[in-house]
C-alpha positions in Angstrom: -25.4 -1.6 24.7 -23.7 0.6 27.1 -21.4 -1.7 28.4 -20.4 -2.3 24.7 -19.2 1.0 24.8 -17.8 1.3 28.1 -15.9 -1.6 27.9 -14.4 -0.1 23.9 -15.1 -3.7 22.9 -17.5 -1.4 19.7 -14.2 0.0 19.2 -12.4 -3.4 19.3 -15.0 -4.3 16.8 -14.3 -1.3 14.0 -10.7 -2.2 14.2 -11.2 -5.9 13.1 -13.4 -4.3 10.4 -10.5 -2.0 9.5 -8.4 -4.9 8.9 -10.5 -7.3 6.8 -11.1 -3.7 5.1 -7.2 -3.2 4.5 -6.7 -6.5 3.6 -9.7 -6.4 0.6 -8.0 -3.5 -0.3 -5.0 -4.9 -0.9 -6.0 -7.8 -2.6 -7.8 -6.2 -5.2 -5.1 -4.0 -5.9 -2.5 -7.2 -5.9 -5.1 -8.5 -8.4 -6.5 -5.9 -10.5 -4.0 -3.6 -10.2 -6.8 -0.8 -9.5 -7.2 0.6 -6.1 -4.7 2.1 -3.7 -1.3 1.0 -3.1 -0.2 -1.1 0.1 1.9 2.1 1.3 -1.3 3.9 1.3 -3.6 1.6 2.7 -1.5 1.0 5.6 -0.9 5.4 6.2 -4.7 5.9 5.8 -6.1 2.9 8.2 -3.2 3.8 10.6 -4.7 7.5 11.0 -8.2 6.1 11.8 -7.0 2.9 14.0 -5.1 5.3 15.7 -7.9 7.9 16.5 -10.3 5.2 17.1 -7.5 3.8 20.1 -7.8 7.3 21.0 -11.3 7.1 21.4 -11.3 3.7 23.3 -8.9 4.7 26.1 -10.5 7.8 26.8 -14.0 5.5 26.7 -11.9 3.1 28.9 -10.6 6.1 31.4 -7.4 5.4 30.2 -4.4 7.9 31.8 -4.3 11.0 29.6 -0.8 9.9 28.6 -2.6 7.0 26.7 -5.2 9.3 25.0 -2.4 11.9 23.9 0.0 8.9 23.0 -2.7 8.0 20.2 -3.9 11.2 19.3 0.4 12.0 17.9 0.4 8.5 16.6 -2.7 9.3 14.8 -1.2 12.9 13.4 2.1 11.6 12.6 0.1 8.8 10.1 -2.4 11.5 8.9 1.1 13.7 7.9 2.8 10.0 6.3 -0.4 10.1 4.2 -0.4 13.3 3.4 3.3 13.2 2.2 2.2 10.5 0.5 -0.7 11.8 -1.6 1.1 14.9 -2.2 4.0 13.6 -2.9 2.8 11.9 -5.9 0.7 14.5 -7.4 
């Protein structure tokens, strides 16, 4: 189980789950209608996907550049979906 981690492949793992999660999402939306927009989908999974590469470089011992790189990405889609949400209200 430690090497799981060590390696990020857990992390590797989530992010597949992300994407069969976005792309559920966006089907039920395309089909019912109900649910959140693709926009939105994409902004909020980007924040977490983002964070979670964070979290597998640093596992990883990644070059802080890496680490840091992901950690803006991840606040510049946190801020789109903020913009977003707000924007709409």
């Amino acid at each position: 189980m430690a090497e799981w981690f060590a390696s990020g492949r857990v992390i590797d793992a989530i992010l597949v789950l992300m994407l069969l999660e976005g792309a559920l999402l966006y089907a039920l939306y395309r089909r019912t209608g109900h649910g959140l927009a693709s926009a939105t989908i994409v902004t909020t999974l980007a924040a977490g996907g983002f964070l979670l590469l964070a979290l597998r470089a640093a596992l990883t011992g990644a070059p802080w550049y890496w680490v840091s790189g992901w950690l803006l990405a991840g606040l510049a889609a946190h801020l789109a979906d903020l913009w977003q949400r707000l924007g709409r209200s």
